[in-house]
N, C-alpha and C positions, 0 to 999 in steps of 0.2 A: 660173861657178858653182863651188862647193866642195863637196867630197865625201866622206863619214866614212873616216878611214883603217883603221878598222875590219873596214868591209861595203861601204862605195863608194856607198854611199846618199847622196843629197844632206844637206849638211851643216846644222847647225841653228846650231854655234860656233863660233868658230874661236879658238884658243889662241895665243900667241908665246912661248914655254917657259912661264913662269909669272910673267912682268912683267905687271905692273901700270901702266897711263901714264894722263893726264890725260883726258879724254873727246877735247879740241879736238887733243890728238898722236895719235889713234887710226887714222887713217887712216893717215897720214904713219910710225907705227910698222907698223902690218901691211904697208905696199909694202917696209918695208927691213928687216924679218923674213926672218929666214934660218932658223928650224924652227919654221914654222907647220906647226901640229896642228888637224886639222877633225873633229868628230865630230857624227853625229846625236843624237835626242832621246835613242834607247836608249841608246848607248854616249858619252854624257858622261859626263866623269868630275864625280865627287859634290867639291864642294870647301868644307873646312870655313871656319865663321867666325873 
């Protein structure tokens, strides 16, 4: 499980800096992320379109 790095609350996202990858590379990119960011519902960050 993942946990907000905010508050330490179980996480709701989890971020890899701010890459973007195919849906079918998503896995395979979060295990070889090296600054994954997790946060809960409160503390995600708002991201523009």
């Amino acid at each position: 499980m993942s946990y907000c790095i905010k508050c330490f609350e179980p996480a709701e996202v989890c971020f890899c800096e701010t890459k973007k990858v195919p849906l079918d590379e998503y896995i395979h990119e979060i295990k070889e992320c090296t600054d994954l960011k997790c946060y809960c519902k409160e503390h995600m960050p708002k991201l523009g379109k």
